[in-house]
C-alpha positions as a Markdown table, in Angstrom:
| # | Residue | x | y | z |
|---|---|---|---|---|
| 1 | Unk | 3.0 | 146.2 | 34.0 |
| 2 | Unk | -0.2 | 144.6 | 36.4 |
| 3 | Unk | -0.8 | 143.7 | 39.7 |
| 4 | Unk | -1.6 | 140.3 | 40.3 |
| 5 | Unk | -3.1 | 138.2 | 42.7 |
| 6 | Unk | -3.8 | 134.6 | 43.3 |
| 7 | Unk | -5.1 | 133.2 | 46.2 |
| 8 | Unk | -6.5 | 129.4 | 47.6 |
| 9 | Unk | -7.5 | 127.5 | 50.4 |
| 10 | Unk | -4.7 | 124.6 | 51.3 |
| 11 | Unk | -4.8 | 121.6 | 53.9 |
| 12 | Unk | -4.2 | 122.5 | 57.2 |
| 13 | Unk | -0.5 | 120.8 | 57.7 |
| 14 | Unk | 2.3 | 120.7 | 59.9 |
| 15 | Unk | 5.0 | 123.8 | 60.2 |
| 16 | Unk | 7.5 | 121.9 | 58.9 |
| 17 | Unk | 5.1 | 120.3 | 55.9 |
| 18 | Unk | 4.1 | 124.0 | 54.7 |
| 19 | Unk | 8.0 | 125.3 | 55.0 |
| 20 | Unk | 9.1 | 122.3 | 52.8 |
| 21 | Unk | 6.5 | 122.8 | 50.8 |
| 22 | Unk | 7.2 | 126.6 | 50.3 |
| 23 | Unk | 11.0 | 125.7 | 50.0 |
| 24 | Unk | 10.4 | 122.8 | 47.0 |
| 25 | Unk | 8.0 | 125.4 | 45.2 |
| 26 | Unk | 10.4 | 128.0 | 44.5 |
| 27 | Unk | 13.3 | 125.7 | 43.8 |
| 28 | Unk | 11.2 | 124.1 | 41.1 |
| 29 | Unk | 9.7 | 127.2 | 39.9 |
| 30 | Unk | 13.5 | 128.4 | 39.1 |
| 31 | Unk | 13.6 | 131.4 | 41.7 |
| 32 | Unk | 16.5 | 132.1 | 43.9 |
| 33 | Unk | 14.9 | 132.2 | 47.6 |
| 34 | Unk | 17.8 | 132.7 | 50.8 |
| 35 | Unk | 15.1 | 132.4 | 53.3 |
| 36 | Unk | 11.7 | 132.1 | 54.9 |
| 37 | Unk | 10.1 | 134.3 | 57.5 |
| 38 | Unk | 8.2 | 132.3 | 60.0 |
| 39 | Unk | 5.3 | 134.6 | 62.6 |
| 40 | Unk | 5.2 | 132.8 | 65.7 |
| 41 | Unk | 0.8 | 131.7 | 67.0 |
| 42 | Unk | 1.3 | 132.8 | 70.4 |
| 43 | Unk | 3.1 | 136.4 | 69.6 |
| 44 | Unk | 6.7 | 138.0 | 69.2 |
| 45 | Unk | 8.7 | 138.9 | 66.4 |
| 46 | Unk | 8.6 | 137.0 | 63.1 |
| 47 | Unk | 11.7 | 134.2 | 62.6 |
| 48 | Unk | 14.3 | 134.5 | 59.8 |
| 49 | Unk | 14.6 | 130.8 | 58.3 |
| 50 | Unk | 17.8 | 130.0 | 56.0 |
| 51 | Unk | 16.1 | 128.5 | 52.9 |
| 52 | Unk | 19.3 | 125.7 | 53.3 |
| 53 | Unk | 18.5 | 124.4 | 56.3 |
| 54 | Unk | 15.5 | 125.4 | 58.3 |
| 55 | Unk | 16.2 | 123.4 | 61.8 |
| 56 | Unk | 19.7 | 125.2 | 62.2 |
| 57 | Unk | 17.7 | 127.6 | 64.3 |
| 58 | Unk | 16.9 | 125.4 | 67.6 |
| 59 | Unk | 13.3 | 127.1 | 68.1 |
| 60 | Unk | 12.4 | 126.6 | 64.8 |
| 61 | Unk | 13.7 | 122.7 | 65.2 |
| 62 | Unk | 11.6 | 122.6 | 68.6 |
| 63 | Unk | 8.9 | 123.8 | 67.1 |
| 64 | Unk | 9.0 | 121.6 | 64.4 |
| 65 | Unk | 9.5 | 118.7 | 66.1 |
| 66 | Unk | 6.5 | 119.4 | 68.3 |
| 67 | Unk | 4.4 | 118.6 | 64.2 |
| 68 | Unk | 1.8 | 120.7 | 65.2 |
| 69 | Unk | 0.4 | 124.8 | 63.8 |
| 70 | Unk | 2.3 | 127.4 | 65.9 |
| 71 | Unk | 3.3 | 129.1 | 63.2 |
| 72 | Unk | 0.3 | 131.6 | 62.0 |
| 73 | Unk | 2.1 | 132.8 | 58.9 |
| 74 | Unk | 4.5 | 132.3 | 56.4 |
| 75 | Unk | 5.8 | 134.3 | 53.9 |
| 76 | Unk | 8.9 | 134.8 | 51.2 |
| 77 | Unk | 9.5 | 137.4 | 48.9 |
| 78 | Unk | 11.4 | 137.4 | 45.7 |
| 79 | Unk | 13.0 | 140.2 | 42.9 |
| 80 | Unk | 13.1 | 139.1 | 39.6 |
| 81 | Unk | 16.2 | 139.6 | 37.2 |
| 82 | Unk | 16.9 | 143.5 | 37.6 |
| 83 | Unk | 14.6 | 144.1 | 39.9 |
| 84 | Unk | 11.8 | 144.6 | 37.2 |
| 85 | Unk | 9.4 | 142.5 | 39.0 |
| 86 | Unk | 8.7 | 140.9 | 42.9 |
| 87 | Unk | 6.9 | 138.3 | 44.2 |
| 88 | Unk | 5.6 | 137.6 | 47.7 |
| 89 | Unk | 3.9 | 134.2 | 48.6 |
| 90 | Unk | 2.0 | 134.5 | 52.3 |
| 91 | Unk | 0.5 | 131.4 | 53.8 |
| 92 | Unk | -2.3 | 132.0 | 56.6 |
| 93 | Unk | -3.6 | 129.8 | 59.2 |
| 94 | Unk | -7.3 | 130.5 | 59.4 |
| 95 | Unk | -9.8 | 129.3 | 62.3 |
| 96 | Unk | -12.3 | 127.9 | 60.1 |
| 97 | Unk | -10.5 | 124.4 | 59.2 |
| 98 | Unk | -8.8 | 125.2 | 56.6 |
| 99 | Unk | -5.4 | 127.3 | 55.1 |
| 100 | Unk | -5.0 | 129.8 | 52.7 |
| 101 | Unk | -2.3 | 130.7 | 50.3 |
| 102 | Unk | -1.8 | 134.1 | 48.6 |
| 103 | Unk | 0.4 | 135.1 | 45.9 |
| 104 | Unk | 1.2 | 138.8 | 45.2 |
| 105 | Unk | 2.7 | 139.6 | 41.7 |
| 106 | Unk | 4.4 | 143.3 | 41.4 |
| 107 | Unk | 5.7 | 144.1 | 37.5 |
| 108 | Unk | 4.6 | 140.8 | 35.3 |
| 109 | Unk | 5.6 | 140.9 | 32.3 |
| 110 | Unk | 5.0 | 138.1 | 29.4 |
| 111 | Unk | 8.5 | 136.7 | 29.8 |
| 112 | Unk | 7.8 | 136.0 | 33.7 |
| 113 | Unk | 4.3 | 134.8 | 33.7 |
| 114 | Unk | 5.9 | 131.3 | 32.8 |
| 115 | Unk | 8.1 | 131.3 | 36.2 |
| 116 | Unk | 5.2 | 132.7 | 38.1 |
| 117 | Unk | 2.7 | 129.9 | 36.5 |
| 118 | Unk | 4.8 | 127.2 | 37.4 |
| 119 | Unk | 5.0 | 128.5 | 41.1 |
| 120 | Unk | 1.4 | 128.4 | 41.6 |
| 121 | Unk | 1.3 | 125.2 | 40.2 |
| 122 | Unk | 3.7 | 123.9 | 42.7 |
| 123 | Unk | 2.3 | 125.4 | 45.5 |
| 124 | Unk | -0.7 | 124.4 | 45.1 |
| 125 | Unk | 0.3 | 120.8 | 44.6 |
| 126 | Unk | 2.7 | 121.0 | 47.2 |
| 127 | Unk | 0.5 | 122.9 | 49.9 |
| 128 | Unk | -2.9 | 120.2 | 48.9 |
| 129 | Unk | -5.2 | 123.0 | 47.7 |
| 130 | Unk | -8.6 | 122.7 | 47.8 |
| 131 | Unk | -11.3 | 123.1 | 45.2 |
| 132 | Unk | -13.4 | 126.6 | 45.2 |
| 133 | Unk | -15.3 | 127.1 | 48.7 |
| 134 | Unk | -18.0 | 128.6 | 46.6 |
| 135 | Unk | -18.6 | 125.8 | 44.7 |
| 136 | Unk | -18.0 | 123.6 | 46.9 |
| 137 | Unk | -20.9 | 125.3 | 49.3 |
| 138 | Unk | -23.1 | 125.8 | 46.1 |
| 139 | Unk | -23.4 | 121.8 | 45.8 |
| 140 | Unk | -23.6 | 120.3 | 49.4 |
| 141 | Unk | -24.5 | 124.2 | 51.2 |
| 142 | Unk | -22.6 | 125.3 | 53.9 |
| 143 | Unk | -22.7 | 122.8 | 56.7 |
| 144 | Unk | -21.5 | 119.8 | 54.3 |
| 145 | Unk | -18.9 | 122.1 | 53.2 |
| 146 | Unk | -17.9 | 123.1 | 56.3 |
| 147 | Unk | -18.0 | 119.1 | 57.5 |
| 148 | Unk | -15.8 | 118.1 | 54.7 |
| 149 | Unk | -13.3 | 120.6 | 54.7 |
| 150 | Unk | -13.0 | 119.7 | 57.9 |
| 151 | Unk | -12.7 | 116.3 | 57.4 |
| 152 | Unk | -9.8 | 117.3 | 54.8 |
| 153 | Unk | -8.0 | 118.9 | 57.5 |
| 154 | Unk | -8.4 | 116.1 | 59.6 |
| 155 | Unk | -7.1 | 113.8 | 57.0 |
| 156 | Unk | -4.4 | 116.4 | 56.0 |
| 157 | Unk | -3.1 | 116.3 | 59.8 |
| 158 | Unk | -3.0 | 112.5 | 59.7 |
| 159 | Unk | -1.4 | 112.1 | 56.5 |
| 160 | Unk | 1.3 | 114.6 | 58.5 |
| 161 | Unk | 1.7 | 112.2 | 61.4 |
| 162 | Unk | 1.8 | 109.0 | 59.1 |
| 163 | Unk | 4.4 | 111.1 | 57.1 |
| 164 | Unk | 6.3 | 111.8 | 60.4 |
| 165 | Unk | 5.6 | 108.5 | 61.8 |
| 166 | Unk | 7.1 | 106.4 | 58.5 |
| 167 | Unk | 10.1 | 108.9 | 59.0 |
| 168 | Unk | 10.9 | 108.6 | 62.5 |
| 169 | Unk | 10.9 | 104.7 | 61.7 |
| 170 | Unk | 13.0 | 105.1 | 58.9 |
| 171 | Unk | 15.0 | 107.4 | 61.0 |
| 172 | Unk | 14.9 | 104.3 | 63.5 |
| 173 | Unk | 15.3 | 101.6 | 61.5 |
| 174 | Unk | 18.7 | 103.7 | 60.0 |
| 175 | Unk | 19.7 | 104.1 | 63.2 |
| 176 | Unk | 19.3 | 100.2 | 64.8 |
| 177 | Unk | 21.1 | 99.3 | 60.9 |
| 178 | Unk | 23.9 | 101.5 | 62.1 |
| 179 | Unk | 23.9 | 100.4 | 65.7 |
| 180 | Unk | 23.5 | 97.0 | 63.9 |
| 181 | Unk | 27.0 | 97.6 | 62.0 |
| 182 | Unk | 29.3 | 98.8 | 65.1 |
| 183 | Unk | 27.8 | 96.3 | 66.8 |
| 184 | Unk | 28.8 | 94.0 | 64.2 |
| 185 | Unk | 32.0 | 95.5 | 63.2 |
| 186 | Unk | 32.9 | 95.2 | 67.4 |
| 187 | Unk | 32.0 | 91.7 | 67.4 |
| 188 | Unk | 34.1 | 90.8 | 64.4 |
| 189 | Unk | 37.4 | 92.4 | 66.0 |
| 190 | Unk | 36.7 | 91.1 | 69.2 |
| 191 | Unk | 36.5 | 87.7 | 67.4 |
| 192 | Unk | 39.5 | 88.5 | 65.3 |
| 193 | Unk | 41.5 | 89.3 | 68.3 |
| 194 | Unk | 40.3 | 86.3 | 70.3 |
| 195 | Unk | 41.1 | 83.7 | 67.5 |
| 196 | Unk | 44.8 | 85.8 | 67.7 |
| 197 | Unk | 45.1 | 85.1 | 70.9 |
| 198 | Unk | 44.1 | 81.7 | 70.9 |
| 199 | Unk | 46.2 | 81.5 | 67.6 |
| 200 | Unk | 49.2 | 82.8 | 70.4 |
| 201 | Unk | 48.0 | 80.4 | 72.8 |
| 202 | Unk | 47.8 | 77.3 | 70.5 |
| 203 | Unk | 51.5 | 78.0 | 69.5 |
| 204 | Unk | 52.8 | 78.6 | 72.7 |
| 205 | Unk | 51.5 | 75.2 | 73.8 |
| 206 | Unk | 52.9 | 73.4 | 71.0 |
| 207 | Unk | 56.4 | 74.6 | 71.9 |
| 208 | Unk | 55.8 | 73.8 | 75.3 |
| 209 | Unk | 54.9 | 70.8 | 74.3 |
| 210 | Unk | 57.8 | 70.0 | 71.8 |
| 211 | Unk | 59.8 | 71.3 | 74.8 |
| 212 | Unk | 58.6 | 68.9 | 77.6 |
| 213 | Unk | 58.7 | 66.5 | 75.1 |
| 214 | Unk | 62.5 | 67.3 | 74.5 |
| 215 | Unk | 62.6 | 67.3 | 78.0 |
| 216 | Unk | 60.8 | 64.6 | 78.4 |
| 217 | Unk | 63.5 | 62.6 | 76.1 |
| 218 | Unk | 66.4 | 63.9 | 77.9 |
| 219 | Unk | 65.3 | 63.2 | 81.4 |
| 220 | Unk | 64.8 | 59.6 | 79.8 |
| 221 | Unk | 68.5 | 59.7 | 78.1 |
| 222 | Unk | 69.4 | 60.7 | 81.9 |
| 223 | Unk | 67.6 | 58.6 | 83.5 |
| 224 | Unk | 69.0 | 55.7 | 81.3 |
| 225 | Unk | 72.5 | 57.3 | 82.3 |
| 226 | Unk | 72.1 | 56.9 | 85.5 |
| 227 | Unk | 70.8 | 53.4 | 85.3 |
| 228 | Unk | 73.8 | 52.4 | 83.8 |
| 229 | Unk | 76.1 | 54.3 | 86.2 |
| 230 | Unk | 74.7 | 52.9 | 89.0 |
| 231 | Unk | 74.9 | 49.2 | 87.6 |
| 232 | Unk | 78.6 | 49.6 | 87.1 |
| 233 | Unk | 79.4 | 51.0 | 90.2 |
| 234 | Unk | 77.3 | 48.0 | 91.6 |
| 235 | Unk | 79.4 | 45.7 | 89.4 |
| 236 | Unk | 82.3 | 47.9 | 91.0 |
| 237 | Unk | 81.8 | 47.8 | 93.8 |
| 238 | Unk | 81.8 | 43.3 | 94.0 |
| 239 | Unk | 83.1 | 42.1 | 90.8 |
| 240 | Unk | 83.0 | 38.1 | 90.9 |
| 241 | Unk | 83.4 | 35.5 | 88.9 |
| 242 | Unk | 79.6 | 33.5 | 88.6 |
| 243 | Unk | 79.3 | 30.0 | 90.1 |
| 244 | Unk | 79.0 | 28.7 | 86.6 |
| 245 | Unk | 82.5 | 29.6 | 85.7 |
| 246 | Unk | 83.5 | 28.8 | 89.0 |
| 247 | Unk | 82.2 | 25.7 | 88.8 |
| 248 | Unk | 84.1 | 25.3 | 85.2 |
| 249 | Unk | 87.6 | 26.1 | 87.2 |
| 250 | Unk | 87.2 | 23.7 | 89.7 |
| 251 | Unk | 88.7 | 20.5 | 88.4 |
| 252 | Unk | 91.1 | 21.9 | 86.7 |
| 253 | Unk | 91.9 | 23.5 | 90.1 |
| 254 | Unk | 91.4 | 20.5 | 92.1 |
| 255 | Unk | 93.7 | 18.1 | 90.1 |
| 256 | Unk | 96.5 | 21.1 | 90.5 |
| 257 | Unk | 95.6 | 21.2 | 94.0 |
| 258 | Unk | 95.5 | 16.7 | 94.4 |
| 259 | Unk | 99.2 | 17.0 | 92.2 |
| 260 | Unk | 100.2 | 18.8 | 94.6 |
| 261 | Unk | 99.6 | 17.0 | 97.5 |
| 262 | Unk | 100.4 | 13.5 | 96.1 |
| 263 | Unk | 104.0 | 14.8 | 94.7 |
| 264 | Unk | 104.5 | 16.6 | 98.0 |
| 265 | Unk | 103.7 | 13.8 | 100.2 |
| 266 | Unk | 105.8 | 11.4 | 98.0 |
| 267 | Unk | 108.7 | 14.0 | 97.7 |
| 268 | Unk | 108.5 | 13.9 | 101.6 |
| 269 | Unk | 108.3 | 10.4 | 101.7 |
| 270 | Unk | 111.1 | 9.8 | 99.7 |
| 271 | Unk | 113.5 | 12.4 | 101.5 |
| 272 | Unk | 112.3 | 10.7 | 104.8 |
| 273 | Unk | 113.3 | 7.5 | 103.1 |
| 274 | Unk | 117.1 | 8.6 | 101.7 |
| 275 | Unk | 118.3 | 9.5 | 105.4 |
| 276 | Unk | 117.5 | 5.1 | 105.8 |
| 277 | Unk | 118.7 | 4.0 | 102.9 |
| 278 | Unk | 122.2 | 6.3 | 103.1 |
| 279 | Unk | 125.0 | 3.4 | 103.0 |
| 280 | Unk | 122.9 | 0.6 | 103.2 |
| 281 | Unk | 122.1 | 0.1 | 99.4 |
| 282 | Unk | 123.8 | -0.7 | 96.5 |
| 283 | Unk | 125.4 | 1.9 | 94.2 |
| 284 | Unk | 122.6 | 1.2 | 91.6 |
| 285 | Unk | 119.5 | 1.2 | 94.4 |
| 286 | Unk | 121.0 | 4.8 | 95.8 |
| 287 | Unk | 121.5 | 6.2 | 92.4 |
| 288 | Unk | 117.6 | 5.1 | 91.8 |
| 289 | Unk | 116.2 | 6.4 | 94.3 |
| 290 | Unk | 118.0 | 9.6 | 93.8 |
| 291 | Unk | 116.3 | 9.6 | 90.5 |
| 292 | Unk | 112.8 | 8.8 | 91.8 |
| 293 | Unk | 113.7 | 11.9 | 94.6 |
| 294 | Unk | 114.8 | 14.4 | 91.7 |
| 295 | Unk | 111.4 | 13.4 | 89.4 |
| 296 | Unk | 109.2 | 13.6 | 92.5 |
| 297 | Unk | 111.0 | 17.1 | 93.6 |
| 298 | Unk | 110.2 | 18.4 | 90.1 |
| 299 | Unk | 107.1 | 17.4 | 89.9 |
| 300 | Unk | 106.1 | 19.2 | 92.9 |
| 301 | Unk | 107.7 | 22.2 | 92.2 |
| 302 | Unk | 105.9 | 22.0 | 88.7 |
| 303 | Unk | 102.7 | 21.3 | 90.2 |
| 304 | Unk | 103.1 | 24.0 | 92.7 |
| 305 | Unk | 104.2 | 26.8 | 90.1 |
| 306 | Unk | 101.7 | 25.0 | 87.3 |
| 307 | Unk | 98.9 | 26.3 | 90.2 |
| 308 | Unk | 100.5 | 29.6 | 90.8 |
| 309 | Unk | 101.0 | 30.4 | 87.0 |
| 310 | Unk | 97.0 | 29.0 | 86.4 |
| 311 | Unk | 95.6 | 31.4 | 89.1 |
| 312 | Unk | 97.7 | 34.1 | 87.8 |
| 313 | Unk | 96.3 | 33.7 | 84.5 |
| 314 | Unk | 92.4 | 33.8 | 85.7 |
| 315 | Unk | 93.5 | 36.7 | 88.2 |
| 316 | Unk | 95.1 | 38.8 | 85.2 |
| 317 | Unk | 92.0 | 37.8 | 83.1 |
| 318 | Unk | 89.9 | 39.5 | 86.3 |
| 319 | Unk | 91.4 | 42.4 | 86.6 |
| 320 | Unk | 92.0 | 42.9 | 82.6 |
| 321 | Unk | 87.7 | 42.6 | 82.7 |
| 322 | Unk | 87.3 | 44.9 | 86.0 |
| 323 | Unk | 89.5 | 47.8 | 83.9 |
| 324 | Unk | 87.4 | 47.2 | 80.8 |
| 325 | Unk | 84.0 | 47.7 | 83.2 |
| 326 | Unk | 85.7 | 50.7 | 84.3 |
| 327 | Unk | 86.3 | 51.9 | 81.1 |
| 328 | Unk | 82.9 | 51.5 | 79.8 |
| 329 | Unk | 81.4 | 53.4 | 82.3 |
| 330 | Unk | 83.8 | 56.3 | 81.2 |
| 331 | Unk | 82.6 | 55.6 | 77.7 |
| 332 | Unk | 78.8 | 55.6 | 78.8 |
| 333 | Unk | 79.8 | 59.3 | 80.3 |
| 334 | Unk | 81.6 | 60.2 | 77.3 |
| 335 | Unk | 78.8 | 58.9 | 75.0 |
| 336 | Unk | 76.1 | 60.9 | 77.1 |
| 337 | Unk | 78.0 | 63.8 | 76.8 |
| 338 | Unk | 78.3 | 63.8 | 73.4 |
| 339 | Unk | 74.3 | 63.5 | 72.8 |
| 340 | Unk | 73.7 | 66.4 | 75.3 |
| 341 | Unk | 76.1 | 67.9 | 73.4 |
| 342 | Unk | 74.8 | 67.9 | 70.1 |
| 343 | Unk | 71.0 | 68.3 | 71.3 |
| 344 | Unk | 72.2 | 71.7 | 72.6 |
| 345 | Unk | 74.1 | 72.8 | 69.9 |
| 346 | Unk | 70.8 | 72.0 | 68.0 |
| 347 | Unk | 68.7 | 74.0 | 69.9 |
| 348 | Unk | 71.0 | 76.9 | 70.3 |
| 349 | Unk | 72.4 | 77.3 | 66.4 |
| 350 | Unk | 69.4 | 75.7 | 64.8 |
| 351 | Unk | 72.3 | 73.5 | 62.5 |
| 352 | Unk | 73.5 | 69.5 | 63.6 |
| 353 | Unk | 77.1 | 69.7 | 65.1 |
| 354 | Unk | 80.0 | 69.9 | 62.9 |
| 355 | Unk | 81.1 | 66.1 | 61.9 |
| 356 | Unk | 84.6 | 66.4 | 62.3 |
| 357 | Unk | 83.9 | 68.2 | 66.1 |
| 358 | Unk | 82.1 | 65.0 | 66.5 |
| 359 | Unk | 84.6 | 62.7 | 65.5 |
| 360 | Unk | 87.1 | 64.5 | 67.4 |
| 361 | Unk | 84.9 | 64.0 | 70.6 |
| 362 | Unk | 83.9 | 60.7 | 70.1 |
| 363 | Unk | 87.2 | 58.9 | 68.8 |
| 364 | Unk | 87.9 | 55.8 | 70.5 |
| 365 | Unk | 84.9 | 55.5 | 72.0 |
| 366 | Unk | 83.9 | 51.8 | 72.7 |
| 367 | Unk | 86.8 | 51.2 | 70.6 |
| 368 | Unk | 88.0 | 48.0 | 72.3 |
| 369 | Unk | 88.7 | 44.5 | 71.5 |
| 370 | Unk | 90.3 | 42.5 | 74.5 |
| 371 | Unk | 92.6 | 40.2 | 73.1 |
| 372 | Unk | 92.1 | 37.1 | 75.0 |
| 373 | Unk | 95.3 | 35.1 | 75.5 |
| 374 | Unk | 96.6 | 32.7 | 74.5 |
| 375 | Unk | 95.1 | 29.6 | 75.7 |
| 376 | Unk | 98.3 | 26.9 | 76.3 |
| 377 | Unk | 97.3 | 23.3 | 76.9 |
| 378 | Unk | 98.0 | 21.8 | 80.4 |
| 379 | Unk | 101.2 | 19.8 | 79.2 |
| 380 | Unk | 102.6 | 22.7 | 77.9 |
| 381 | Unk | 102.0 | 24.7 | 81.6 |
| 382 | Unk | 103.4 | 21.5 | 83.2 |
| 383 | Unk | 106.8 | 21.4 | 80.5 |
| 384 | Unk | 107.0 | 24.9 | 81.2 |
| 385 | Unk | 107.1 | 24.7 | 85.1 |
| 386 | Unk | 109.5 | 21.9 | 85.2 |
| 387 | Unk | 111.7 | 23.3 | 82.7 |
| 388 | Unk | 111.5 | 26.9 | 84.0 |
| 389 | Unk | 114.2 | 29.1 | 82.4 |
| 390 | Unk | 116.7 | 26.3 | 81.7 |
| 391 | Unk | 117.9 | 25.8 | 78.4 |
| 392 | Unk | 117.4 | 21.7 | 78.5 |
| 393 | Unk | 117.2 | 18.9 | 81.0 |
| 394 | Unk | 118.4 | 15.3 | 80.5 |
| 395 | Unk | 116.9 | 12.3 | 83.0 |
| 396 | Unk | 118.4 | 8.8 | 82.6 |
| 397 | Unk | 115.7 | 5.6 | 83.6 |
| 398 | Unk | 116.9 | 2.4 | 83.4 |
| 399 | Unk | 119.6 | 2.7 | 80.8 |
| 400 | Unk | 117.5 | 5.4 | 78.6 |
| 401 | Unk | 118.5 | 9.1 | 78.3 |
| 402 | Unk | 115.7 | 11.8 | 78.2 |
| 403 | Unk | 116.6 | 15.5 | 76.7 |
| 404 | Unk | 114.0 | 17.7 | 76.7 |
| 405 | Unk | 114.9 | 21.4 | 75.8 |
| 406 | Unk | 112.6 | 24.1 | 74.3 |
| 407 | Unk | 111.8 | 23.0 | 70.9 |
| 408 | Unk | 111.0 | 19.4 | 72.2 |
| 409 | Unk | 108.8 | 21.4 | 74.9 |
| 410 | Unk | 106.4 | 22.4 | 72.3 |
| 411 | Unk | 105.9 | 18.5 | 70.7 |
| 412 | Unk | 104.3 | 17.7 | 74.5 |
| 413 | Unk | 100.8 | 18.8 | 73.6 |
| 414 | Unk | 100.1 | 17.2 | 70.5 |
| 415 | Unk | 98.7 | 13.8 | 70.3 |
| 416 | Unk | 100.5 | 10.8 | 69.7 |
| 417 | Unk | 100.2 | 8.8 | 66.3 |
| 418 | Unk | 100.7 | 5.5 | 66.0 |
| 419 | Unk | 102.9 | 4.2 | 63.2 |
């Protein structure tokens, strides 16, 4: 068993540059190291340091973070297996520009000096040793030395802040990515939750405007209602013939009217006329003017009830075409009704309206056919009012008898043929 010692000049670096350092060399050296005492520049008692994570202290994290030297020592001490050997690593800030590192070796044996190798190695690489001072002065003397150690140390301390510097941008540049991403991620749901919205608004205004359209429809389906209401209660209200139909019933009405007056006159006449001619005339002059009396007297009674039954028949006509007005405006109703009817059922049962509800609701509607009557030709109203209800009528004139009876009533209106 020896006592060993190794010592060399390092860099002057940051704290936290000579703690990392310290931390990566035993790590890869393959020792076991739970933590790192730190001495404080300005005084007090030394700093226990977790190997795992040095900044958990807060004044070793202020400190750090300050990337300066107020840490005048560090050191770490390890046992080997059993405790047959130790090792204790000390790093000292020195006042003439540069560091130094020592390494104290209790108990080597041959099967350590491998781990203990490897950990010089490291340190030196990781702590930026320098070559021997001796030498060093021996070539370019003391004040050159001096110079470019200093120089080193310079160079050491900015490679430090450039290290420190490329990390806080990294740090940075992680953090604006991240800031980056929420913002991102915030803009993306508020955009998702805007296009649902407008999504919710673009539906509801298509069904308001399917239902002002449906309203639209049946305010016009009303509307057209009440259009036709009002133009049969205006029809109602005066219903006349036009003066074109008027105009058609006027001669027909004027010759009943003209009969009338020239069989009354003449019946008149000829009544006037009997009370003169009572016991004056012949049997045969008496018994023909009784005859022209009779004929006259029926032919103004026909004439008369011929106008009365002609009237009657363009008065019932009226009237049958005033009920039928009134009855289509009920139909109209019914009809309207009916639409509304299934538009709601529509709407509230999302189904058309059962077929045999709607024929049930609908049956008869506009299901009318006046039936015109019978048109009779003017002879036949004239046989008919002189014959009235009788069975037959005979007439004699000048030796010939006339029997007309109902059969023989119905011969009147056809035309004649020559043989």
């Amino acid at each position: 068993m020896s006592l060993e010692n190794f010592q060399f000049n390092i860099f002057k670096s940051p704290d936290r540059v000579i703690s990392n350092g310290l931390k990566d060399a035993f790590q890869k050296a393959g020792f076991e190291l739970s933590a790192i005492q730190l001495h404080p520049a300005l005084g007090g008692a030394a700093i226990r340091a977790p190997i795992t994570n040095f900044e958990s202290n807060q004044e070793i994290k202020q400190i750090f973070d300050f990337n300066s030297e107020l840490f005048s020592q560090f050191s770490a001490t390890i046992s080997g297996p059993e405790k047959k050997f130790s090792t204790a690593v000390t790093v000292f800030r020195n006042t003439n520009g540069v560091d130094s590192c020592s390494v104290q070796a209790h108990g080597i044996d041959e099967q350590y000096r491998a781990h203990i190798n490897s950990l010089v190695a490291n340190l030196r690489a990781n702590l930026k040793a320098l070559d021997s001072t001796n030498t060093q002065e021996a070539i370019l003397g003391s004040v050159l030395s001096a110079h470019y150690q200093a120089r080193e140390s310079e160079l050491s301390k900015l490679l430090g802040i450039s290290e420190t510097v490329i990390s806080d941008q990294e740090k940075y540049r992680q953090t604006l990515e991240k800031t980056y991403d929420a913002k991102k991620s915030g803009l993306e749901r508020d955009y998702a939750d805007l296009k649902k919205a407008l999504d919710n608004k673009e539906a509801e205004f298509n069904q308001r405007l399917t239902e002002i359209d449906d309203r639209a429809a049946r305010h016009a389906r009303r509307e057209l209602r009440e259009s036709l209401k009002e133009t049969f209660q205006q029809r109602g209200k005066k219903f006349a013939l036009s003066d074109g139909t008027i105009a058609l019933r006027s001669p027909v009405n004027n010759l009943a009217v003209a009969l009338i007056a020239v069989f009354g006159g003449l019946f008149i006449l000829a009544v006037l006329n009997s009370f003169g001619i009572v016991g004056t005339q012949s049997q045969d002059a008496t018994w023909i003017h009784n005859v022209r009396q009779a004929v006259l007297g029926f032919g103004f009674a026909a004439s008369i009830v011929f106008f009365i039954r002609w009237n009657s028949r363009w008065f019932e006509r009226h009237a049958r075409e005033e009920f039928l007005l009134k009855r289509q405006e009920i139909d109209v109703d019914r009809a309207s009704w009916a639409v509304e009817l299934a538009f709601e059922w529509f709407d509230e049962k999302k189904c058309e309206i059962s077929e045999a509800l709607l024929r049930t609701i609908t049956r008869n509607l506009f299901d009318y056919e006046p039936q015109p009557a019978a048109v009779l030709h003017p002879l036949d109203e004239l046989a008919s009012a002189i014959l009235g209800s009788a069975a037959s009528a005979r007439v004699k004139v000048n030796g010939t008898e006339l029997e007309f009876d109902r059969k023989s009533k119905n011969h009147l209106s056809k035309p004649i043929t020559s043989g």
